[in-house]
C-alpha positions in Angstrom: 0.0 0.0 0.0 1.3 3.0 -1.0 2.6 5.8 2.2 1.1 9.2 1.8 4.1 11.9 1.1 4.0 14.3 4.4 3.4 18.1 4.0 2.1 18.0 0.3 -1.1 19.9 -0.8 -3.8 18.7 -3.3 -1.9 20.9 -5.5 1.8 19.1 -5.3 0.3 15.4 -5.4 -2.2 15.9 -8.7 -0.6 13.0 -10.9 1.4 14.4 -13.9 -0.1 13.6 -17.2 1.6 11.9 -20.3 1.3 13.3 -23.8 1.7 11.6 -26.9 4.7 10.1 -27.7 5.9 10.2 -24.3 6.3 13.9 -22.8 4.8 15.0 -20.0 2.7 18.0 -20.5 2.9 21.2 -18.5 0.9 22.1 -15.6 -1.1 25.4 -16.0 0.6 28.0 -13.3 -1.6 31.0 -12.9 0.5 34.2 -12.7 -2.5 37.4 -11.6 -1.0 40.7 -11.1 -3.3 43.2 -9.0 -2.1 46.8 -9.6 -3.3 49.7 -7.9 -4.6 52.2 -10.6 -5.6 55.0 -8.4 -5.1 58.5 -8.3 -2.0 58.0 -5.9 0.0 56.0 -8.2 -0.1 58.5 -11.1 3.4 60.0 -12.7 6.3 58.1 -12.3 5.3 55.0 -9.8 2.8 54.0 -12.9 5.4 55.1 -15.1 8.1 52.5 -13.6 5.2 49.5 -12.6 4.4 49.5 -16.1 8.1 49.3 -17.0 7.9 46.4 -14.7 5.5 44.5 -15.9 6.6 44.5 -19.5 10.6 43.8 -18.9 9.1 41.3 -16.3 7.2 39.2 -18.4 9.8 38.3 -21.7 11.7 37.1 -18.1 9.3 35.0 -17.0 9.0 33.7 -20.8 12.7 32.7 -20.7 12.2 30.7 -17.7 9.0 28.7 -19.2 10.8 27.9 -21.9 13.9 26.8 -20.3 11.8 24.3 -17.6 9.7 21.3 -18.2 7.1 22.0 -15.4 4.7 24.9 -15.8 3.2 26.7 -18.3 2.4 30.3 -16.9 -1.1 31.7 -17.9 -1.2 35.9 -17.2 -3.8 37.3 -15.9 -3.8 41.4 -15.1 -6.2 43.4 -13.4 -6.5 47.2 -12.3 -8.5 48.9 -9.1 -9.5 52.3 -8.8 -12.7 53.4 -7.9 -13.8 49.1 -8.9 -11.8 46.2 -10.3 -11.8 45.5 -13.4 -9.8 43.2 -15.9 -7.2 44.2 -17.7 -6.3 41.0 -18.9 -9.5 38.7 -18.6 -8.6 35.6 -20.0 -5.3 33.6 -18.5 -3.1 34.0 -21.7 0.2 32.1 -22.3 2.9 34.6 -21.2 4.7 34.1 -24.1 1.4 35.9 -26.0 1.6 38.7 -24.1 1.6 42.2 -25.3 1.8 44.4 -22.1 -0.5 47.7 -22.5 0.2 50.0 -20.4 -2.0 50.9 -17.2 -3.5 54.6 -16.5 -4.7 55.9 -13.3 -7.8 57.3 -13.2 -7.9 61.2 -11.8 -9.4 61.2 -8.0 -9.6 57.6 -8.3 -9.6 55.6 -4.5 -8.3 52.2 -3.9 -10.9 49.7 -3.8 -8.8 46.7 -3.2 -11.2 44.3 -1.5 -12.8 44.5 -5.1 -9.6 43.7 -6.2 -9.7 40.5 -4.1 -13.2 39.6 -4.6 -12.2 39.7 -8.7 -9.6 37.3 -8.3 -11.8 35.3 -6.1 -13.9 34.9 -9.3 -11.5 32.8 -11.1 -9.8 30.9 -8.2 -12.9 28.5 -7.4 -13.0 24.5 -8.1 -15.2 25.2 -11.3 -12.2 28.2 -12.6 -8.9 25.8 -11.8 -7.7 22.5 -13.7 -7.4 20.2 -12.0 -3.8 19.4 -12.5 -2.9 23.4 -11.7 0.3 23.9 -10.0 0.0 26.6 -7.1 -1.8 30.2 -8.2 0.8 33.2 -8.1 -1.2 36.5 -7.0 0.9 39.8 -6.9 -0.9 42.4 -5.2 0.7 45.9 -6.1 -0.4 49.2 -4.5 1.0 52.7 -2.8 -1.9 53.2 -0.3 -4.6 51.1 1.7 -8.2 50.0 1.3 -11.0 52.4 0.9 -13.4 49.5 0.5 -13.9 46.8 3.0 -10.8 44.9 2.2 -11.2 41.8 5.0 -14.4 41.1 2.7 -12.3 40.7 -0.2 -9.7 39.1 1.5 -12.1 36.7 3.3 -13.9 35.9 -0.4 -10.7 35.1 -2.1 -8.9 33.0 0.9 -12.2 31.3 1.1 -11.7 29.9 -2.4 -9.6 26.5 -3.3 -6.8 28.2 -5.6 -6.6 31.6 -3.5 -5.6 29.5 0.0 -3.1 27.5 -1.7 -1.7 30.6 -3.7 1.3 32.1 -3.2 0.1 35.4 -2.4 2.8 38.7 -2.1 1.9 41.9 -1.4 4.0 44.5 -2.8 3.6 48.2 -1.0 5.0 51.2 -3.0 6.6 54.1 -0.9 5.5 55.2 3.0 1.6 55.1 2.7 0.7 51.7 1.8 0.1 49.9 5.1 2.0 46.5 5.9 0.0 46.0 8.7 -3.0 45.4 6.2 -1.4 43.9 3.3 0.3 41.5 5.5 -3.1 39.8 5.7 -2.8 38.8 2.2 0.9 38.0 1.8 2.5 34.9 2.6 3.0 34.5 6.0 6.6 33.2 5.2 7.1 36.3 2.7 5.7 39.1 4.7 5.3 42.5 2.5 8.0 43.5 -0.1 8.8 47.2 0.3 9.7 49.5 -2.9 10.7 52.8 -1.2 10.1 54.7 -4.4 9.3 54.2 -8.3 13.2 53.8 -9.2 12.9 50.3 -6.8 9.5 48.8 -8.8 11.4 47.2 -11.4 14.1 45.6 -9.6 11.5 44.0 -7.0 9.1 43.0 -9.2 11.7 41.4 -11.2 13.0 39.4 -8.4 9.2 38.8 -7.5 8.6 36.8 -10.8 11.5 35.1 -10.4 11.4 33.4 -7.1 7.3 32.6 -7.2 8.1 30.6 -10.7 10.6 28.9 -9.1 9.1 27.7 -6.5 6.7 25.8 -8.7 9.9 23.9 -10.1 10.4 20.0 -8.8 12.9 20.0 -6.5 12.9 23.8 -6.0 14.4 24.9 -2.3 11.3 27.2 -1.6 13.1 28.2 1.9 15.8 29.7 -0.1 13.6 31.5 -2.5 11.1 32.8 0.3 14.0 33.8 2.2 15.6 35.9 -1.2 12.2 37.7 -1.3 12.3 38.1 2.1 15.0 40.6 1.9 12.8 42.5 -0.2 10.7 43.4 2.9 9.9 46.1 5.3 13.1 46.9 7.9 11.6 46.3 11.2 14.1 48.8 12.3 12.1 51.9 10.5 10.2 53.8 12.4 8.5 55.5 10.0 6.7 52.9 8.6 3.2 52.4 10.8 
């Protein structure tokens, strides 16, 4: 009789399947990026996050191509004053042709819609079965001006939002890490980009580890702990 494997999820113990001829096909890993689109963010933070997001994804392309494991289907949304899609359907990243975001002027930051969209695609009826772990990026400069435990509860309430690996990235001194830490991986914690010169290099190093760590084999303690020093400095007072 065969032993269960210790510490695995539903999502590292789904069987791989064979394809013709002998391959194994590739497991579909969601990749949804969350970016905050209000009025906050406009000039040169969206400037560099959409600078981001298109050097980040030919990146993450590279890495597809060059493993056997996942296939990475994008996903983008925006939030403002609602959530909305920006890319709707998960598209092979290899297809995608990043347009850029605009914030809209006066706009708040509804980001419990945010959550509750991404909910929407994350339940048992949304994922394949053989899906390797969801990869949500949550990306904003401020906090929630909707009721964001709501959102949070709706998408955590869901099959592929619990197993996700979730990150929260906070732009500059008024996002709150208190709040956003309730999304993030607990063994993440919030990644801190001090000002819009910083979003590239952390969102780059973002994409990275979180494909990784869908890789057989991969020492996720490693990666977490590489993101990790992408977080707040307990040390700064400043930051509430």
């Amino acid at each position: 009789m065969a032993q269960p494997v210790p510490n695995k999820t539903a999502w590292d113990l789904t069987t791989a399947a064979i394809m013709p001829g002998g391959g194994i096909a590739k497991r579909p890993l969601h990749f949804i990026i969350a970016a905050d689109c209000s009025w906050s963010m406009h000039g040169e933070k969206m400037q560099a996050l959409n600078y981001a997001i298109a050097t980040m994804l030919p990146r993450l392309a590279e890495w597809e191509r060059a493993q056997e494991n996942a296939q990475v289907l994008v996903r983008a949304l925006r939030f403002d004053n609602r959530a909305s899609w920006h890319i709707e359907e998960p598209t092979p990243v290899g297809k995608v042709r990043w347009t850029p975001l605009r914030c809209e002027e006066r706009a708040l930051t509804h980001m419990g819609a945010a959550l509750r969209l991404m909910a929407s695609v994350l339940t048992v009826d949304q994922m394949e079965r053989r899906a390797l772990r969801p990869a949500l990026i949550l990306i904003t400069d401020g906090i929630a001006t909707d009721n964001f435990e709501t959102g949070l509860a709706e998408l955590l309430a869901t099959p592929g939002g619990a197993a996700a690996i979730r990150v929260a990235v906070a732009i500059g001194q008024d996002a709150r890490p208190q709040q956003l830490a309730k999304f993030s991986d607990e063994n993440v914690g919030v990644l801190h980009a001090s000002n819009a010169e910083d979003i590239p290099d952390l969102l780059m190093a973002v994409s990275v580890a979180v494909s990784r760590m869908s890789e057989v084999g991969a020492d996720k303690a490693n990666l977490t702990q590489q993101l990790r020093q992408h977080g707040y400095d307990p040390t700064d007072d400043s930051i509430v």
